[in-house]
C-alpha positions in Angstrom: -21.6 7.2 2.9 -24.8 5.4 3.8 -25.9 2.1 1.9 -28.2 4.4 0.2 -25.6 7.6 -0.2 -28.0 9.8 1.0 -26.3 13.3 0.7 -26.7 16.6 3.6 -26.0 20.1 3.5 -24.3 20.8 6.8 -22.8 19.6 9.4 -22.1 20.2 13.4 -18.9 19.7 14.8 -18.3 20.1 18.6 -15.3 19.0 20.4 -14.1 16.8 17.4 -17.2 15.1 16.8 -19.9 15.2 14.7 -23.3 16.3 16.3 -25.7 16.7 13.8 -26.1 16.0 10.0 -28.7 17.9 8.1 -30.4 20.0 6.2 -28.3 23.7 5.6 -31.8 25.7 7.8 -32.2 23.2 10.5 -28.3 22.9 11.5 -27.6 26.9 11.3 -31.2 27.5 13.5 -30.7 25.1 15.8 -26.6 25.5 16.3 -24.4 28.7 16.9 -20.8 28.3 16.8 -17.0 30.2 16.4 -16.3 28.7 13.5 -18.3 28.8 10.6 -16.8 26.8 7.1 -18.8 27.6 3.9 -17.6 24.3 2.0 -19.0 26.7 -1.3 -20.6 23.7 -2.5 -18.0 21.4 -2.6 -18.4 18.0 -2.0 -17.7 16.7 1.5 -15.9 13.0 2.4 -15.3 10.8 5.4 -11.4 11.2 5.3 -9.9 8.6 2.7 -7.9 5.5 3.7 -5.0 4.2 2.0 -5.3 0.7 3.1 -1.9 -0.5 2.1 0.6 2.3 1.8 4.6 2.5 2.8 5.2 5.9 4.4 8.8 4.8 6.0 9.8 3.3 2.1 9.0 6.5 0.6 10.5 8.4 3.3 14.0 6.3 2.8 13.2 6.1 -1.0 13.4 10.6 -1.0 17.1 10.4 0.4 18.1 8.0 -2.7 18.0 8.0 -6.7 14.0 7.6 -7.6 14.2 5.8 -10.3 10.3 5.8 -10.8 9.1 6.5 -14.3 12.4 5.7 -16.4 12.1 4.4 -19.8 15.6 3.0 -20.9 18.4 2.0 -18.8 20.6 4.5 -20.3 18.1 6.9 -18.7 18.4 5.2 -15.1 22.3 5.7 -15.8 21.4 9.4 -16.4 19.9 9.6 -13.3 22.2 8.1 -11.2 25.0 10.5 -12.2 22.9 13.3 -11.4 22.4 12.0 -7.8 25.7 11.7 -7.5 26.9 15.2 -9.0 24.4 16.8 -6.0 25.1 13.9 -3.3 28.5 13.2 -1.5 27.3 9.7 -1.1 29.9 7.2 -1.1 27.3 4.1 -1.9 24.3 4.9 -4.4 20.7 3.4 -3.6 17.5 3.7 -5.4 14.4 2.3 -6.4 11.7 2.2 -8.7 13.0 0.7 -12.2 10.6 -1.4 -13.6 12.1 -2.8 -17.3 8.8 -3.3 -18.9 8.3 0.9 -19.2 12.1 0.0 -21.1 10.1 -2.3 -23.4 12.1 -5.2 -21.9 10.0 -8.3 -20.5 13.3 -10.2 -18.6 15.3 -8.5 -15.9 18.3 -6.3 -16.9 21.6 -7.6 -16.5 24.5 -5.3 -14.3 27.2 -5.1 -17.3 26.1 -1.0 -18.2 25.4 -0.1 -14.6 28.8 -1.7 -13.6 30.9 -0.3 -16.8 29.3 3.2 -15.4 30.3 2.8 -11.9 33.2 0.9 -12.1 34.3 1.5 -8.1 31.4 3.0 -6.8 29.1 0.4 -5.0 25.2 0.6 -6.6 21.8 -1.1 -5.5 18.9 -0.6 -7.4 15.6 -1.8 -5.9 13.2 -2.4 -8.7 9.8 -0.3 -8.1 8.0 -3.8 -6.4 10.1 -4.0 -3.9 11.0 -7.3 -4.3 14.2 -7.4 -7.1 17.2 -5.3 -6.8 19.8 -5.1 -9.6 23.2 -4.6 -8.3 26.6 -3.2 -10.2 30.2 -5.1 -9.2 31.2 -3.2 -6.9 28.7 -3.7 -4.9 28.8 -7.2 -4.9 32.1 -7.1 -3.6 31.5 -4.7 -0.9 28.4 -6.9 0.5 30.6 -9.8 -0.2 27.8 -11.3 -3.1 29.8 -14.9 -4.2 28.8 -18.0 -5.9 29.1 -19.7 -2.4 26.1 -17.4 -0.7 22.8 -19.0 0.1 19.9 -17.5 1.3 16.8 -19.0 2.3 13.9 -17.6 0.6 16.1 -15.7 -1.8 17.4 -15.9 -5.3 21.1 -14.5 -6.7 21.7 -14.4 -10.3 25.4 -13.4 -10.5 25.4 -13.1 -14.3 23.1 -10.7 -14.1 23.4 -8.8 -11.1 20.0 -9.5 -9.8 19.0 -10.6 -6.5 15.2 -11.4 -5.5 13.1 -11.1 -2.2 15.6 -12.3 1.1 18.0 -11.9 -0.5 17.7 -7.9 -0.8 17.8 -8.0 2.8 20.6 -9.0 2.6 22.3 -6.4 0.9 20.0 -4.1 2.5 21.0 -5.0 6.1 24.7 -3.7 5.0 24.0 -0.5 3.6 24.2 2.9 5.3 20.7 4.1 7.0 19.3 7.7 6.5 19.7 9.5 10.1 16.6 9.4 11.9 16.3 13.1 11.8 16.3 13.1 8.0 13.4 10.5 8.2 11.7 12.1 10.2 11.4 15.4 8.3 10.3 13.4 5.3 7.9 11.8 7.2 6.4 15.1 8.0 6.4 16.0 4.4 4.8 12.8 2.8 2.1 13.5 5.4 1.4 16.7 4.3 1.1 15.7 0.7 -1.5 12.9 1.5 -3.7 15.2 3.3 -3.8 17.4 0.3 -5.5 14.8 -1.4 -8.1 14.1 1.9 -6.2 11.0 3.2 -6.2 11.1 6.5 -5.6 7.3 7.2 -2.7 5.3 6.2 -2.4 1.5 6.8 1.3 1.5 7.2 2.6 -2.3 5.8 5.2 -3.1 7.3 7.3 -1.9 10.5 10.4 -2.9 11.8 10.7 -2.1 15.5 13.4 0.4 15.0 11.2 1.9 12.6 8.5 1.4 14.7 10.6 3.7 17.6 10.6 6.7 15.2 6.5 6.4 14.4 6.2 6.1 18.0 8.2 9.7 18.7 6.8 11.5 15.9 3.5 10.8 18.0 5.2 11.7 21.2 6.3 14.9 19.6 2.6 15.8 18.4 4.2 16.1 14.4 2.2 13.0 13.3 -1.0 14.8 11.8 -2.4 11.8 10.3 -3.8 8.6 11.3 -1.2 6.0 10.9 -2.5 2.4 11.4 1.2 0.3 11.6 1.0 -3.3 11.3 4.4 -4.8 12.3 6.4 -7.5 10.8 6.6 -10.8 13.2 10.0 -10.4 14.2 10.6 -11.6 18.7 11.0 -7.4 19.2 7.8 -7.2 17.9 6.2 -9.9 19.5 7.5 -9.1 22.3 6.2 -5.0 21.9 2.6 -6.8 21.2 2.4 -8.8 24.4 3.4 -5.8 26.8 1.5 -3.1 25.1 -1.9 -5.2 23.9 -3.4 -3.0 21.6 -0.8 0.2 21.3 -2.6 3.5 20.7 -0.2 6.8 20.8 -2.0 9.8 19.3 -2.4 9.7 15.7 -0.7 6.0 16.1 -2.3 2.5 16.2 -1.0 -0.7 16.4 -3.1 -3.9 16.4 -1.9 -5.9 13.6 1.3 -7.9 12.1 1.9 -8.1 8.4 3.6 -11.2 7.0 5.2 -11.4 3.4 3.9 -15.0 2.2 5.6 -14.6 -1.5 7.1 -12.2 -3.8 6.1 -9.9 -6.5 4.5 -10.9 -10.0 6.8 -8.5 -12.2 9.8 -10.4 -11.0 8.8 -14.0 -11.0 9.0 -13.6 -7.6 4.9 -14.6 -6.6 4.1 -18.3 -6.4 2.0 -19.7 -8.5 0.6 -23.1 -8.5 1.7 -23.8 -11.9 4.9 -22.5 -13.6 5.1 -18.9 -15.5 3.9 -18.8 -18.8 7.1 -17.3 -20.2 9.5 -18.9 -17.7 9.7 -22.3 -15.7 10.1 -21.1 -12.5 7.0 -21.2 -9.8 8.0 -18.1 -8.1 9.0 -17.9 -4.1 7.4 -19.3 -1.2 8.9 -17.0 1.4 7.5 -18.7 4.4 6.6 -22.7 4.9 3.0 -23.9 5.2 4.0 -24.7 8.8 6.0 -21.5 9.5 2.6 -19.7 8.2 0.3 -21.3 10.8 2.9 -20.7 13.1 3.2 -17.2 12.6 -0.9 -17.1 12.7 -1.0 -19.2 16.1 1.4 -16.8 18.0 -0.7 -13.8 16.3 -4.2 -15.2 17.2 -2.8 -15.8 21.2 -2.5 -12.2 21.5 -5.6 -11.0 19.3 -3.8 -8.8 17.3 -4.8 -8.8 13.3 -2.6 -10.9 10.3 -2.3 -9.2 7.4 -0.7 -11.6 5.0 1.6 -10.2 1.9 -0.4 -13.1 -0.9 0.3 -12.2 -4.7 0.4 -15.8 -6.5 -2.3 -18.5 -6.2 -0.1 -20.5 -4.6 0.5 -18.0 -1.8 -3.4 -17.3 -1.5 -4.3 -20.9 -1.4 -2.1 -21.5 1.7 -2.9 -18.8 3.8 -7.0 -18.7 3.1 -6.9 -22.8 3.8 -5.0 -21.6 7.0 -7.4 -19.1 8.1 -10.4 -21.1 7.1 -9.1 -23.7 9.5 -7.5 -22.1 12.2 -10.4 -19.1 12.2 -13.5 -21.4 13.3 -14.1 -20.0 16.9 -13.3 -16.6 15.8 -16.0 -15.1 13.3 -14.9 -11.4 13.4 -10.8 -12.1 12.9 -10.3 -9.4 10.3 -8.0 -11.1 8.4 -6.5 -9.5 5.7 -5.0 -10.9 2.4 -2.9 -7.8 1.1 -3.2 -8.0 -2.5 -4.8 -11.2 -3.6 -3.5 -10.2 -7.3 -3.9 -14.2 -8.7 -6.7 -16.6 -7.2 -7.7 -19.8 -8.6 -10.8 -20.3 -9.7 -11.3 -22.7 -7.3 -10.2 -20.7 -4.0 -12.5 -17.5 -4.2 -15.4 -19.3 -2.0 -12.6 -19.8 0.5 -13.2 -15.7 0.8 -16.6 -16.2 2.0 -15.9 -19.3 4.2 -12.5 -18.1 5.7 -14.1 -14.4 5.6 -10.8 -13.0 5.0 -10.5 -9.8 4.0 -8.9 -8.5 0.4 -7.0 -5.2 0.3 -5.9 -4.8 -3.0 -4.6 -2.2 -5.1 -6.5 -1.1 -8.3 -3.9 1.3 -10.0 -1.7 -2.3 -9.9 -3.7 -3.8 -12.2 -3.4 -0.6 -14.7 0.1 -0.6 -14.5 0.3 -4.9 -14.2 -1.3 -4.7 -18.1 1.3 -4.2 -20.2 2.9 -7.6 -19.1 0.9 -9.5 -16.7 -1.2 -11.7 -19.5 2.5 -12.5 -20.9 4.1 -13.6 -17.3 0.8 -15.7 -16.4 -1.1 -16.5 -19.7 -4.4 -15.3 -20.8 -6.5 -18.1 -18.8 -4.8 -17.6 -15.6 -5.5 -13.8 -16.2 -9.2 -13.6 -17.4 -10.0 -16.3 -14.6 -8.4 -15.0 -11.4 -5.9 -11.9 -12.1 -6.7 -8.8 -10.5 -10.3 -9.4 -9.6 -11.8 -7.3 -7.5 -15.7 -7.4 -8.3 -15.4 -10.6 -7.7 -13.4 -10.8 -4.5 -16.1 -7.8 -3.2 -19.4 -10.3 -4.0 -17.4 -13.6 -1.7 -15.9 -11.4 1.1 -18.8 -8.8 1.4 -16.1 -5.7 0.9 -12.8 -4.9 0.1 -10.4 -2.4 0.9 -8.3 -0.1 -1.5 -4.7 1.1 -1.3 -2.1 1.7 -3.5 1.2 0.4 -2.2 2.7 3.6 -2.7 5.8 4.0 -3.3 4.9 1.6 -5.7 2.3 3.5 -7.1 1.2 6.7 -6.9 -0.6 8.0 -3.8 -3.0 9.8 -5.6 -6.9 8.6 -4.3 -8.5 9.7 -7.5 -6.4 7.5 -9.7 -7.5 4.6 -7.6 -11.1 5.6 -8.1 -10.7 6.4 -11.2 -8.7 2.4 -11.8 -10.9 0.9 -9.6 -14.2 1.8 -11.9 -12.7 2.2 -15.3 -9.9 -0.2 -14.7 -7.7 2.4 -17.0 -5.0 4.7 -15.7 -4.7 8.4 -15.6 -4.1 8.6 -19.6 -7.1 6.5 -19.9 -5.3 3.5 -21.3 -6.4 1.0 -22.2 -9.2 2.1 -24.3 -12.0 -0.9 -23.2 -10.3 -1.0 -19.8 -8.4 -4.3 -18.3 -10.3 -7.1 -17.9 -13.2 -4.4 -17.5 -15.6 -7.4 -16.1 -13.9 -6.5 -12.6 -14.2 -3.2 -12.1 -16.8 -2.1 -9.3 -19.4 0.6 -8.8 -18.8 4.2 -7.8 -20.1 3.8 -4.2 -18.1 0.1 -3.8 -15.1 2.1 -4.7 -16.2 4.6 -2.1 -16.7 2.6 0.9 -13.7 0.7 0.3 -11.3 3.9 0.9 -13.8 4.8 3.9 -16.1 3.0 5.7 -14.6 -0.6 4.3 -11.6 0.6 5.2 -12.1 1.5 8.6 -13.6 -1.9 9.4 -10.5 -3.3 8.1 -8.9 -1.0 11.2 -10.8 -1.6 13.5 -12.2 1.9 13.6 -16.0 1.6 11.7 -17.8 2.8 15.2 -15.5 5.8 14.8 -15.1 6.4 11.5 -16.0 5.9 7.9 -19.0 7.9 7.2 -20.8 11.0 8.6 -23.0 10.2 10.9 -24.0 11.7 14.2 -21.3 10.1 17.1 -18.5 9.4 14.7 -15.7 11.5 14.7 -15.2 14.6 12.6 -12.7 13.1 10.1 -13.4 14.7 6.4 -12.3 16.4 3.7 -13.6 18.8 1.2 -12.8 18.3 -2.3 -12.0 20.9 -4.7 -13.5 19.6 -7.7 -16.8 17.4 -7.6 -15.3 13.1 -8.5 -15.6 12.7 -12.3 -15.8 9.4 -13.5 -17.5 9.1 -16.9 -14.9 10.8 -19.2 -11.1 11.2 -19.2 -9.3 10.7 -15.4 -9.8 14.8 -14.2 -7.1 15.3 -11.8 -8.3 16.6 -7.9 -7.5 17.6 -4.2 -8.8 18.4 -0.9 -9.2 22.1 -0.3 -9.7 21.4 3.5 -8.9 18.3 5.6 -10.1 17.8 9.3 -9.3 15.1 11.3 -10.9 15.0 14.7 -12.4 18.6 14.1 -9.1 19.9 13.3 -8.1 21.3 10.1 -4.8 19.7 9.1 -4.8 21.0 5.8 -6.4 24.1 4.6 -6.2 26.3 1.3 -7.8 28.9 2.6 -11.8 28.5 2.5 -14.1 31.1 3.8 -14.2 30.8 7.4 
């Protein structure tokens, strides 16, 4: 994963790190060892980063209804009632609805979800994250009136709808999974990413309870992957930041804070600098300018990282002006803008002059297509929607991710979006806005080497090189680009020398 790609035939590993890249003769003649791995002429990886990812939602999301993939609402009813017919659970939660898969553009109202479940409370998170849709019984157990306010929320009673905040509301009164039952889905999920070779996940977005479990999962030795949390700015964070500096526990690092600047585009909820084109709202600042550079100040005083949650222009605007003035004396902040889904035209210099750093999410923009030129118009779209080629050429890199549970985890897919800018059933045919997509080897380095700068863990990590750690993963099936998506795995993943994940190659 040099700049030229330059590709080896075997590799020396001693004491989890990598000794010697080479030639097949020179490295067998000049090495003995235990253990011998005949890769079988696979193709061999730095391990791959998920640069954005959600372990603890998908973990929480696994004891609920997954709603993911539905295509009618009388099919999310369906759903439901089978949850319920194998669950003793006296309030029903899920997530991942997203009406435009129903052929519906506005959000769904709650009249069929509350005539279905007339005394049963039910919150429905919509697959962003960011809307919920809520029957009436719940909105009289959490108490959901015409007098409730809530800063940096919206509540549509008519519908049942409630946006951003104001899920946190709700969220905050609804019963938790036990920590144990976390925990062993926690153990799962990991297992299932380092069957596809990801042996990094940049976890966005920790509470400090949830930080506590991450913390004994390490203490227990059952976190097998590299977890890199950023936590939300909350004082029992802060306060976990200033006595522990840079917090390394095992497989578990914490250097960085993630804030959530707006919402999400599929509900309205990211703020855009002019209205929708099919509505007349601007969408949600979640956080005041001032509030923002607060929240940066207090961040920058104990050198930890900002990641910043930046979907709408709007959004973006404020925080890159912030970090382009408040960044001056620091040249190597690392900086991240999670997402950077709509930029104005004007604001992608401020990339190269703030030298924040995007992490975006390609298989967004595949799924994004079916609505996105009809929430923001075709101009907004073509001239700053989902634009990574571009953001890559004014920030110098860029990291990949997938948001998952959002999206799917799967690495290939966001390969395979990233370059063809089509999803795994190849659609659309020309790609979307195919202008953006990037080259095999920038798609690469932004789930390796790109990544790992954005960690904080380049001098370790990234490619294979002599001195780096022995963090790979061989893949079953060579990367295939040029025709339909092909669907792969890792056969073997190491991480420090140590094979996490094996299917059994020739030892």
């Amino acid at each position: 994963m040099n700049d030229d790609l330059d590709k080896a035939e075997a590799i020396a590993i001693k004491d989890g790190e990598i000794v010697e890249v080479g030639p097949e003769r020179q490295i067998l003649n000049k090495y003995t060892a235990d253990k011998t791995i005949n890769a079988e002429q696979k193709d061999v990886f730095p391990g791959i980063h998920d640069a954005h990812g959600h372990i603890m939602s998908l973990a929480k999301q696994r004891q609920n209804v997954d709603l993911r993939g539905v295509t009618s609402y009388d099919q999310m009813i369906r759903e439901i009632e089978k949850h319920i017919a194998k669950n003793d659970q006296p309030i029903i939660q899920g997530r991942g609805w997203d009406q435009s898969l129903w052929g519906q553009e506005s959000l769904p109202n709650h009249k069929k979800l509350s005539e279905a479940f007339p005394e049963t409370p039910v919150a429905l998170t919509r697959i962003d994250g960011h809307a919920m849709l809520v029957n009436e019984a719940m909105m009289e157990y959490a108490n959901i009136n015409d007098t409730l306010e809530i800063e940096g929320g919206v509540i549509n009673l008519e519908k049942g709808i409630l946006l951003d905040f104001a899920l946190d509301y709700v969220n905050d009164q609804l019963p938790e999974p036990t920590k144990e039952d976390l925990k062993e889905s926690i153990v799962e999920i990991q297992e299932e990413l380092l069957a596809f070779g990801i042996t990094h996940v940049h976890e966005a977005g920790l509470h400090r309870e949830q930080l506590k479990l991450f913390q004994e999962l390490a203490d227990e030795d059952k976190l097998k992957i590299n977890v890199y949390a950023m936590i939300f700015p909350t004082e029992e964070n802060f306060e976990f930041a200033e006595k522990e500096g840079f917090y390394k526990n095992g497989k578990l690092s914490v250097r960085s804070f993630k804030i959530i600047v707006d919402g999400s585009l599929g509900s309205h909820g990211a703020c855009m600098i002019e209205p929708y084109s099919d509505s007349a709202t601007y969408g949600i600042m979640l956080r005041k300018p001032g509030e923002v550079q607060n929240v940066f100040k207090r961040v920058k005083s104990l050198g930890y990282q900002l990641n910043s949650h930046c979907i709408g222009d709007s959004a973006n605007r404020v925080v890159l002006r912030t970090i382009d003035t408040l960044m001056k004396d620091i040249p190597d902040h690392r900086w991240r803008i999670e997402h950077a889904q709509v930029i104005h035209p004007n604001d992608f210099e401020l990339f190269e002059s703030s030298r924040a750093l995007p992490s975006v999410q390609p298989t967004h923009a595949t799924t994004d297509q079916r609505w996105a030129e009809h929430h923001i118009g075709h101009d907004r779209l073509h001239k700053g929607g989902y634009s990574y080629n571009t953001l890559r050429k004014k920030a110098g890199m860029i990291m990949f991710g997938t948001d998952f549970p959002v999206e799917d985890f799967d690495p290939f897919a966001t390969l395979y979006a990233a370059t063809k800018r089509k999803n795994t059933n190849n659609e659309p045919k020309e790609g979307f806005l195919p202008a953006q997509k990037v080259d095999y080897s920038v798609a690469l380095k932004a789930m390796t080497l790109w990544a790992s700068f954005g960690c904080f863990e380049e001098g370790q990590l990234g490619t294979l090189e002599k001195g780096k750690q022995a963090t790979l993963t061989i893949l079953d099936q060579p990367i295939e680009l040029e025709n339909d998506f092909a669907p792969n795995y890792a056969v073997l993943t190491l991480i420090d020398g140590e094979a996490v994940y094996d299917i059994n190659l020739e030892w």
